[in-house]
VMD Tcl script that draws the C-alpha trace (Angstrom):
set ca {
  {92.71 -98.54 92.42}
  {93.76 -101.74 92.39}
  {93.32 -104.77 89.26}
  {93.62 -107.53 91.63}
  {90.24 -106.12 93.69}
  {88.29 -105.45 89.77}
  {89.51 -109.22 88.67}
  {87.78 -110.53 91.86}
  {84.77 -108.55 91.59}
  {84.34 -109.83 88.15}
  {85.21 -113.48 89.04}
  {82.98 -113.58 92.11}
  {80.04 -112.70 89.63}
  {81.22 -115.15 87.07}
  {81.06 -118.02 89.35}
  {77.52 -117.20 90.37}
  {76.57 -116.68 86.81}
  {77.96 -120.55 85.82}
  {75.77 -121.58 89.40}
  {72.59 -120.13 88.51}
  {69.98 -121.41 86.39}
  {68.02 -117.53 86.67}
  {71.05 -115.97 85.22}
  {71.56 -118.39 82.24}
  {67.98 -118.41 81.01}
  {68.38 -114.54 81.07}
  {71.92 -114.64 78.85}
  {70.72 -117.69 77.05}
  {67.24 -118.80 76.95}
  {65.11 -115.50 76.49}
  {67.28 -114.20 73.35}
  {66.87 -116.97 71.54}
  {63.41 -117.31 72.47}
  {62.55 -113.68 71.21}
  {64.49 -114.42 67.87}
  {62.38 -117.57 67.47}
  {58.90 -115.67 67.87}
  {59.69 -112.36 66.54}
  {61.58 -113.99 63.40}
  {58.74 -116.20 62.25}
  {56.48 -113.46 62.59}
  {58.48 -110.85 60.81}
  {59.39 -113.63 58.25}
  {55.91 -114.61 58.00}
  {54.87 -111.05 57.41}
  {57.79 -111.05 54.29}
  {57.17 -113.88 52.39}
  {53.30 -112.56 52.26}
  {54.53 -109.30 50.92}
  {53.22 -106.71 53.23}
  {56.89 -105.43 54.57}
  {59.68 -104.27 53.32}
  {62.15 -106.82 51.96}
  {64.77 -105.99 54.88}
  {62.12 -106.38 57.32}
  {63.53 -110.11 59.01}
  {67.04 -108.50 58.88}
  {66.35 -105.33 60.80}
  {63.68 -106.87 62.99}
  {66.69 -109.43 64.41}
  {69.25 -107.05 64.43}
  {67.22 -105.24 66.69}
  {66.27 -107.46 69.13}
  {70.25 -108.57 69.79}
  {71.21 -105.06 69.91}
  {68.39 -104.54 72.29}
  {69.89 -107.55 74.13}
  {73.05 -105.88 74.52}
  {71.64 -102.66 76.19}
  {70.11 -105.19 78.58}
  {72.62 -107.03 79.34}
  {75.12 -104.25 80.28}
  {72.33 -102.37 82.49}
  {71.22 -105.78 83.93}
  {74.71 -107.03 85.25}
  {74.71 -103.89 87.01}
  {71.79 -103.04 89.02}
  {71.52 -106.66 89.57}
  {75.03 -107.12 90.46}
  {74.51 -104.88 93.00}
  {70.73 -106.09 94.30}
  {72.74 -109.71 94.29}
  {75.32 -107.98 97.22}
  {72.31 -107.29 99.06}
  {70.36 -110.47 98.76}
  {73.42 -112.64 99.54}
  {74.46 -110.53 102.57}
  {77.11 -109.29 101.05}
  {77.19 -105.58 100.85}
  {78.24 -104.73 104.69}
  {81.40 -107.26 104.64}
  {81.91 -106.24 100.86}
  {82.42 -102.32 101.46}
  {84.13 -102.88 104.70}
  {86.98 -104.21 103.07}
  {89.43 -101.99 100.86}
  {87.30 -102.30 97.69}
  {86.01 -99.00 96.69}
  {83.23 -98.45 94.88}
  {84.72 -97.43 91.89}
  {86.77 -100.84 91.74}
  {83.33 -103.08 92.19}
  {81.96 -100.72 89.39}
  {84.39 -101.62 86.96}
  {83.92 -105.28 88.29}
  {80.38 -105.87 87.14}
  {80.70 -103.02 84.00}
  {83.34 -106.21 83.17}
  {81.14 -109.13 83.62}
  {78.76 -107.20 81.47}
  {81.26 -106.87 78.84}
  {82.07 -110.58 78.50}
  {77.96 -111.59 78.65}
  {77.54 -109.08 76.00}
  {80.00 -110.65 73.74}
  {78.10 -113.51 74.70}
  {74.52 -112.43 73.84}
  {75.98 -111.16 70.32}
  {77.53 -114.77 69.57}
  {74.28 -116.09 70.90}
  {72.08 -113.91 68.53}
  {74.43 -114.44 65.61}
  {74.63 -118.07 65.72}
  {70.61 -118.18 66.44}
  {69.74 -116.13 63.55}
  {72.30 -118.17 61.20}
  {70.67 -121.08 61.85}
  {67.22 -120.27 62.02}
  {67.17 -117.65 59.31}
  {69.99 -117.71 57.44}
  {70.94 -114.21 58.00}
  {73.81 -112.61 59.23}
  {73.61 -109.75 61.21}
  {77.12 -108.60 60.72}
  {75.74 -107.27 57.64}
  {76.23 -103.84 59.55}
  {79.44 -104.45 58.86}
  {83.05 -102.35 60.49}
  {79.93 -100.36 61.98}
  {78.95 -103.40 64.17}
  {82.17 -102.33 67.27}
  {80.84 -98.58 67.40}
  {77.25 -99.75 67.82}
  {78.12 -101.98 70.35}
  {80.41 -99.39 72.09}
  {77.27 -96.90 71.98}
  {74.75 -99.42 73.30}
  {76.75 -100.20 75.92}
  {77.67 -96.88 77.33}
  {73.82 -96.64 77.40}
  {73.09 -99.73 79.29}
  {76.20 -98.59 81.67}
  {73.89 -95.32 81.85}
  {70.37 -96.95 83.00}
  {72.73 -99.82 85.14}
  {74.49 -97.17 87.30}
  {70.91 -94.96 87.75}
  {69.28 -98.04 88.59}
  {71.65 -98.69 91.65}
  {71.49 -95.03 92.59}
  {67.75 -95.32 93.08}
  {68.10 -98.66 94.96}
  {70.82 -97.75 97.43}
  {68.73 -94.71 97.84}
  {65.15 -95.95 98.33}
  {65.75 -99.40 99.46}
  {65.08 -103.04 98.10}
  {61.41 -101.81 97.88}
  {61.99 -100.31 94.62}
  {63.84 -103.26 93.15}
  {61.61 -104.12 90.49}
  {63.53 -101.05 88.48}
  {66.48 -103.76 87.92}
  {64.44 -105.29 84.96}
  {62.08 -102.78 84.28}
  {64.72 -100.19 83.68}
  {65.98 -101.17 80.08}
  {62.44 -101.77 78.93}
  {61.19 -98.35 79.94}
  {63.36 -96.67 77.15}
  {62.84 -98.96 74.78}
  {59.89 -97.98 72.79}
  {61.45 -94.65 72.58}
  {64.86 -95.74 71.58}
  {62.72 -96.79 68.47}
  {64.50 -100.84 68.58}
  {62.12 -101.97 66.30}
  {60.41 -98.92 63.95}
  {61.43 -95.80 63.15}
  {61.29 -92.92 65.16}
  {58.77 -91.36 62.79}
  {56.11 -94.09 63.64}
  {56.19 -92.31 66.79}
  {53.01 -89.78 67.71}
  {55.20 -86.39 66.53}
  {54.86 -84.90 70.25}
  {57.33 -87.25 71.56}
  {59.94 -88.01 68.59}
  {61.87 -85.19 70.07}
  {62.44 -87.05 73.55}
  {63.12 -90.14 71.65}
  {65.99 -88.01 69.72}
  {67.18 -87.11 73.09}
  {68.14 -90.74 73.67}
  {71.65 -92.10 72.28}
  {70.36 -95.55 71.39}
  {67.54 -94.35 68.82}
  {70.52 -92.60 66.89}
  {72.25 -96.43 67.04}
  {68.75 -98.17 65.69}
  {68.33 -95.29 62.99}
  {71.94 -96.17 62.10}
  {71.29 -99.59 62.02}
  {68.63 -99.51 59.58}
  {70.03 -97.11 57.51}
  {73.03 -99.02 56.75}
  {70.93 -102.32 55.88}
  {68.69 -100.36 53.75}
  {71.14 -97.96 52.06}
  {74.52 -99.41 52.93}
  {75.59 -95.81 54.55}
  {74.97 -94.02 57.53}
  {76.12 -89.97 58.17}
  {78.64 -90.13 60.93}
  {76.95 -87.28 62.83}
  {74.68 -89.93 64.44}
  {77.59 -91.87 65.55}
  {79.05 -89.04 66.82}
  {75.35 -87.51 68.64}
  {75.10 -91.21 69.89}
  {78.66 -91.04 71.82}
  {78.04 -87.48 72.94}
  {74.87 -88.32 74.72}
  {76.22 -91.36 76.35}
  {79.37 -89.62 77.78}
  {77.10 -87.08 79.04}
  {73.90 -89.66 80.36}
  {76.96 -91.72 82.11}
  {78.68 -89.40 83.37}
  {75.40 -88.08 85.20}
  {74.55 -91.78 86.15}
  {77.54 -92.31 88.08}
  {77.91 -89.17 89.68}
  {74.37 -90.26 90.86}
  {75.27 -93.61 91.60}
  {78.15 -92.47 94.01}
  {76.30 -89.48 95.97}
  {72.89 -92.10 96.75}
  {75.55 -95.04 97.74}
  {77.35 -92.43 99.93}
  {74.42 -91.13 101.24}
  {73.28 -94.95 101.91}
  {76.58 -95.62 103.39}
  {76.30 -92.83 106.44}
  {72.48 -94.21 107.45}
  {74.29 -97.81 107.14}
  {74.57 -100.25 104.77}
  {72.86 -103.37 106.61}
  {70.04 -100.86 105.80}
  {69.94 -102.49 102.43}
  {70.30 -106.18 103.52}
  {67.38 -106.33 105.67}
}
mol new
graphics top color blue
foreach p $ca { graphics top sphere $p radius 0.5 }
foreach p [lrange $ca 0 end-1] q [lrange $ca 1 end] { graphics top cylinder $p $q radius 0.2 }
display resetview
């Protein structure tokens, strides 16, 4: 493995990030957007009494750590549908990059737009609210670390089922990250869920992150066998994803790559 051949997988996404208008609205645009209309609400809902006192707090914490989970899955599985759409994934592959090396490419660009969605959320809920989300406190790095590894997870499965089933399926890209969200329980907790599917919601490492989350706004403490459950599952749900990842794009790569471009 070479750095060189990661650093230009990562720039060559950068610079089509800084070009495109589709990709800033998505980092920049939508975040805020949700903080604005999901805030007032919430806030709205406080001031008249009927929630809990928290209720703005958790309800904006949630939707930027729901941002990062996103983010990391989105600069993925889109990074990859973008090699197809430009063209790119025949002259890409036939070069010495490995796979592995463009995987650690766009897991880096994700990285750096996630630090970029948090800054985004903070400053956005600062101003508009008040409120500082790094009221989670030293907890804030392994949350982020967790929901990360997660959005690695659905990124890397996503790919796997496009290289395997073709641009037809693409609409899993963006549809991916939302799928698991109701059961990663982002915005309630997991016991406002019907009781016969709580367990698959426990299942995922992300609802451990959110029941973390509120427990430390609400209490100030959270038992470090969540944490720990949380970075269990994701070692084992990534590990899975790009073992799945690698046999579809292999399997993709002996019927032909162009396959994907056309």
């Amino acid at each position: 493995m070479k750095v060189y051949r990661v650093l230009a997988v990562t720039m060559r996404h950068l610079y089509n990030f800084r070009r495109s208008w589709d990709r800033l609205s998505d980092a920049i645009y939508w975040p805020v957007m949700d903080l604005i209309v999901w805030g007032l609400s919430t806030k709205w809902l406080a001031e008249s009494g009927n929630v809990h006192s928290h209720a703005l707090l958790i309800m904006l914490t949630g939707i930027v750590f729901w941002q990062i989970v996103w983010r990391a899955n989105y600069e993925i599985s889109v990074g990859f549908l973008e090699e197809t759409w430009s063209g790119n994934t025949v002259n890409l592959f036939a070069t010495p990059l490995t796979l592995t090396e463009w995987s650690l490419g766009v897991m880096l660009v994700g990285v750096l737009k996630v630090m970029v969605a948090v800054v985004v959320g903070l400053i956005a809920s600062w101003l508009l609210y008040s409120l500082n989300i790094l009221s989670v406190g030293h907890l804030l790095l392994p949350f982020l670390i967790c929901l990360v590894m997660f959005g690695w997870s659905l990124g890397f499965l996503a790919s796997g089922l496009i290289a395997g089933f073709g641009r037809q399926i693409q609409t899993v890209a963006w549809t991916m990250g939302f799928l698991f969200a109701p059961l990663s329980s982002v915005y309630y907790p997991v016991s406002a869920l019907p009781g016969w599917i709580q367990p698959a919601a426990w299942m995922l490492p992300t609802t451990y992150v959110f029941e973390g989350m509120r427990s430390v706004l609400n209490t100030g403490g959270i038992p470090s066998s969540m944490l720990l459950m949380s970075l269990a599952l994701n070692m084992l749900y990534l590990s899975l994803s790009v073992a799945f990842f690698d046999r579809m794009f292999a399997r993709r790569r002996q019927r032909g790559l162009h396959l994907l471009e056309g």
